[in-house]
C-alpha positions as CSV (number, residue, x, y, z in Angstrom):
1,X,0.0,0.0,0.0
2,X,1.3,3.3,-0.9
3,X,1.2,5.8,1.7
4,X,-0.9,9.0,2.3
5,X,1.7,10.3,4.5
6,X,4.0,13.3,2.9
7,X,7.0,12.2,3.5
8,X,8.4,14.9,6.3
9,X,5.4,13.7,8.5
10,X,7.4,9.9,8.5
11,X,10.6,11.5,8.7
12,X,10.5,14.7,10.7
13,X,6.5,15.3,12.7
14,X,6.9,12.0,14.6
15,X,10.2,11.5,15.6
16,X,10.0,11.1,19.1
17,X,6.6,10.9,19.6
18,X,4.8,8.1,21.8
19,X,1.9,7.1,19.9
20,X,-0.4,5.0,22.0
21,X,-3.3,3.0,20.9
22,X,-6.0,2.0,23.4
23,X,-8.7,-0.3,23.7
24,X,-10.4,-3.2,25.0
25,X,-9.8,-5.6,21.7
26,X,-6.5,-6.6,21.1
27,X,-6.9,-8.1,17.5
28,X,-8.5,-4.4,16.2
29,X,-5.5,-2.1,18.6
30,X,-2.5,-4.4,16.6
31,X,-4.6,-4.1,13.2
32,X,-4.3,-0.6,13.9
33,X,-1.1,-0.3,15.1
34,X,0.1,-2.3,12.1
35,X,-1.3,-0.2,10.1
36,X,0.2,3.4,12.0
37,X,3.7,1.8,12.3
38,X,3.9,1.4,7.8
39,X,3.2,4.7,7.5
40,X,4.6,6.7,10.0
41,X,8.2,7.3,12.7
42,X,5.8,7.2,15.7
43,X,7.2,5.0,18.5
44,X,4.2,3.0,18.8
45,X,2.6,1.4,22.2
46,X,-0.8,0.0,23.0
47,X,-2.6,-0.3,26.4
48,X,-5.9,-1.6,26.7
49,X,-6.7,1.2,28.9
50,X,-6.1,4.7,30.0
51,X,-5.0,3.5,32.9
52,X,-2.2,1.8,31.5
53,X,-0.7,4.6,29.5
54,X,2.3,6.1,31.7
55,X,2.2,9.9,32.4
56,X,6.4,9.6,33.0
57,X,9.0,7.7,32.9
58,X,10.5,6.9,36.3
59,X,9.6,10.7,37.1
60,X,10.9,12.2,34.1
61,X,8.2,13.4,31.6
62,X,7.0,11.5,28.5
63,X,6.3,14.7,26.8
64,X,3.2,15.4,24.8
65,X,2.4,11.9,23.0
66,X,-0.7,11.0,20.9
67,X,-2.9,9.1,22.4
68,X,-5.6,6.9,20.2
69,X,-8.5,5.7,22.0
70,X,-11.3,2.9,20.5
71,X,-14.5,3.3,21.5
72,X,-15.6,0.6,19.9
73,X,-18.9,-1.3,21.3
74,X,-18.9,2.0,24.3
75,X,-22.6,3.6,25.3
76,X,-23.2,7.0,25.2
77,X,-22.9,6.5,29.4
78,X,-19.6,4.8,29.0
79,X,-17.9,7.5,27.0
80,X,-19.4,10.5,29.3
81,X,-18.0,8.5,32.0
82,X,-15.0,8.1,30.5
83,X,-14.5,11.7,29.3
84,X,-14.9,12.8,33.2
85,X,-12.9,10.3,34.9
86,X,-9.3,10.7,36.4
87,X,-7.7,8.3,34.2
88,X,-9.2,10.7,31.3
89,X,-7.9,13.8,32.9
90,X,-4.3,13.1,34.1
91,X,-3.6,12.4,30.3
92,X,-5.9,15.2,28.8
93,X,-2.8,18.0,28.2
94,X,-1.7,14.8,25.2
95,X,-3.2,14.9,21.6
96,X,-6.3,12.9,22.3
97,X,-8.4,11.7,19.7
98,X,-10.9,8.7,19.3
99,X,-11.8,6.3,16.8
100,X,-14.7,3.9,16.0
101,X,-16.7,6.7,17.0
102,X,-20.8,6.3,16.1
103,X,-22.1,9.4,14.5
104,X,-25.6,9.0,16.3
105,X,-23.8,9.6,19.7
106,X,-23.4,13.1,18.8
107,X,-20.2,13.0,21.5
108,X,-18.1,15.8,19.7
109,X,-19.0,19.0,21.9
110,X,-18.5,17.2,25.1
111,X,-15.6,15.4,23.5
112,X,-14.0,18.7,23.0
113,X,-14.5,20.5,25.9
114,X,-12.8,17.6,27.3
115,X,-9.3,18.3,25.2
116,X,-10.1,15.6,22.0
117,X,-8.3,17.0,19.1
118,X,-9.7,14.8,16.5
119,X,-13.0,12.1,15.8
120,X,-12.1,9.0,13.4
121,X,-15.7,7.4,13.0
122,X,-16.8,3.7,12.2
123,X,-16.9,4.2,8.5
124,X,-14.0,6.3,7.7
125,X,-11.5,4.5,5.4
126,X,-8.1,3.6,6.3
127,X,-7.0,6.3,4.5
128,X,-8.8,9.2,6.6
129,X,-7.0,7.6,10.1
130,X,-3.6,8.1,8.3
131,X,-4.6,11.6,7.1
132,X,-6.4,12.3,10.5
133,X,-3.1,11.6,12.9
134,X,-1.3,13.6,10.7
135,X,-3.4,16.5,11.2
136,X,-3.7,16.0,14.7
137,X,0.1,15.3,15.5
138,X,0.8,18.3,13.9
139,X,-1.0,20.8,16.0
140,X,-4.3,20.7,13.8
141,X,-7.9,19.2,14.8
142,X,-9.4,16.6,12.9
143,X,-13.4,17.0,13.1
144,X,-16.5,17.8,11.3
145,X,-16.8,20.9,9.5
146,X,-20.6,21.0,11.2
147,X,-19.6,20.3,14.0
148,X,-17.1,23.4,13.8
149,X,-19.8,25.4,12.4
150,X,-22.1,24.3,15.0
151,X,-19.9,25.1,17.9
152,X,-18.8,28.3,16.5
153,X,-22.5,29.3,16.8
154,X,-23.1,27.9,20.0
155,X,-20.6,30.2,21.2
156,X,-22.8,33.4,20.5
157,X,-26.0,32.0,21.5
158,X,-27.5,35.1,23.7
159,X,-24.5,36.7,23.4
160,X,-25.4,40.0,21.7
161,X,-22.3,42.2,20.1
162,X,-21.9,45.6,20.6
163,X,-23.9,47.3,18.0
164,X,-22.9,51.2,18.3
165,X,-25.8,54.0,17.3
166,X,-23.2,55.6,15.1
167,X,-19.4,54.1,14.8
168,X,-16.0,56.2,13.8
169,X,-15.1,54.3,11.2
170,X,-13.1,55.9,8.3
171,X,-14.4,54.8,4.9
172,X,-11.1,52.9,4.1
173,X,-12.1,51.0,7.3
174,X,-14.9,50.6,6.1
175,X,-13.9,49.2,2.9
176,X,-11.5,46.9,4.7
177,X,-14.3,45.4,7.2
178,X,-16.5,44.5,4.0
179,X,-13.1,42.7,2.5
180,X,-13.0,41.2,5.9
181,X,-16.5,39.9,6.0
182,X,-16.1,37.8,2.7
183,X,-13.9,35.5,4.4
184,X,-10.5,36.8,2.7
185,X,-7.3,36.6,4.9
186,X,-5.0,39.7,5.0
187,X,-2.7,38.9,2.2
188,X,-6.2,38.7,0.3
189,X,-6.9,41.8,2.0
190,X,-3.9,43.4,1.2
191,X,-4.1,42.8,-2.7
192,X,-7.7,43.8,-3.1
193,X,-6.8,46.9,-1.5
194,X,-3.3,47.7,-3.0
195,X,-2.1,47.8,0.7
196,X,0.8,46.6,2.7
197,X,-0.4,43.5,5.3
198,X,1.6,45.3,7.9
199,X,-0.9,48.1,6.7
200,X,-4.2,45.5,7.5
201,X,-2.6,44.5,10.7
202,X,-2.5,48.1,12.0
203,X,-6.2,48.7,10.1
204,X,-7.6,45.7,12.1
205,X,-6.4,46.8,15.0
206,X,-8.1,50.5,15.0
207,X,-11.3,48.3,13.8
208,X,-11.2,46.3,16.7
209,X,-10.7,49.2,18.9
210,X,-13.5,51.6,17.7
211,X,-16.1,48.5,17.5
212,X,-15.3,46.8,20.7
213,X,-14.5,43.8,19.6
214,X,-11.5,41.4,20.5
215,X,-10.7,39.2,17.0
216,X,-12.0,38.8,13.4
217,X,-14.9,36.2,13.8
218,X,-16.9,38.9,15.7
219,X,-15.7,41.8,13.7
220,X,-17.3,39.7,10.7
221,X,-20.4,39.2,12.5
222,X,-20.6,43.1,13.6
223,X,-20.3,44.1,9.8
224,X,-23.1,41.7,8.8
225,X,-25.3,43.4,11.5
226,X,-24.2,47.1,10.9
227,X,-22.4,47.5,7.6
């Protein structure tokens, strides 16, 4: 099988990461395992629980490893109860993620507020695991664009912005905030508007000021409401 891996992620983003796979099956963790150890430089462990993963070494710290957990055959109750459980917490600070997750638990928002990075379901491919610990090894999160989406809303549920009477905004502000709004980043900005990005740095930070607001996302949603 070829691998999906670019090749610095075998030869550079793991080495020296503990990669540790855990669940309750052994045949499924070494299938896995098999499968993580042809395509990537992780050093590779398994434990059939979190309680079996060391936090150190004889005192001195692991560092920050990746830690794989199946949830294969778990209720709904068992994986709450395992997302608030010691075991769970003592190794929360590592790249957790799990796998065989069942999209009808709907487990990603409490998953996250727990410190899981990334969600490999029962049907992904082999494919979207390799792809997935990449991502997620490499300081990314690996989850559902709704679920983003969804969380990002959550988070201004009956939270109202401030929405000025009459705002001091210049009209190149103005301009810039519109630019802004269409999703472009500031090197998008910054060619639309025939402007330094040093120049949209210092632009966004006078918008921010005069509108009360502390980053882009609700700088965005103020110009839907105002502009």
């Amino acid at each position: 099988m070829k691998s999906v891996f670019p090749s610095k992620c075998a030869d550079c983003c793991y080495r020296g990461r503990h990669l540790y796979v855990v669940g309750k099956l052994r045949f499924e963790r070494e299938l896995i395992s098999d499968f993580i150890r042809t395509h990537t430089a992780a050093q590779l462990f398994q434990a059939d629980s979190l309680e079996k993963v060391p936090i150190s070494n004889q005192g001195a710290s692991l560092g920050q490893k990746m830690i794989l957990v199946d949830t294969h055959d778990m209720t709904l109750d068992n994986l709450m109860r395992m997302l608030s459980s010691k075991a769970w917490k003592a190794q929360a600070h590592n790249l957790m993620s799990l796998f065989n997750v069942l999209h009808e638990h709907e487990i990603e928002k409490e998953a996250l507020k727990n410190g899981v990075r990334g969600f490999l379901y029962s049907d992904d491919r082999l494919e979207d695991l390799a792809n997935g610990i990449c991502a997620i090894n490499s300081g990314e999160f690996w989850i559902p664009r709704r679920i983003v989406a969804e969380c990002l809303l959550d988070s201004y549920v009956g939270k109202e912005l401030p929405v000025p009477a009459s705002h001091s905004l210049s009209e190149r502000e103005v301009e810039l905030l519109r630019v802004l709004a269409t999703g472009a980043s500031n090197e998008a900005i910054a060619d639309r508007l025939y402007i330094s990005p040093h120049t949209v740095k210092t632009h966004l930070h006078n918008i921010f000021h005069k509108i009360k607001v502390d980053n882009r996302l609700q700088a965005v949603l103020w110009a839907k409401e105002n502009l």
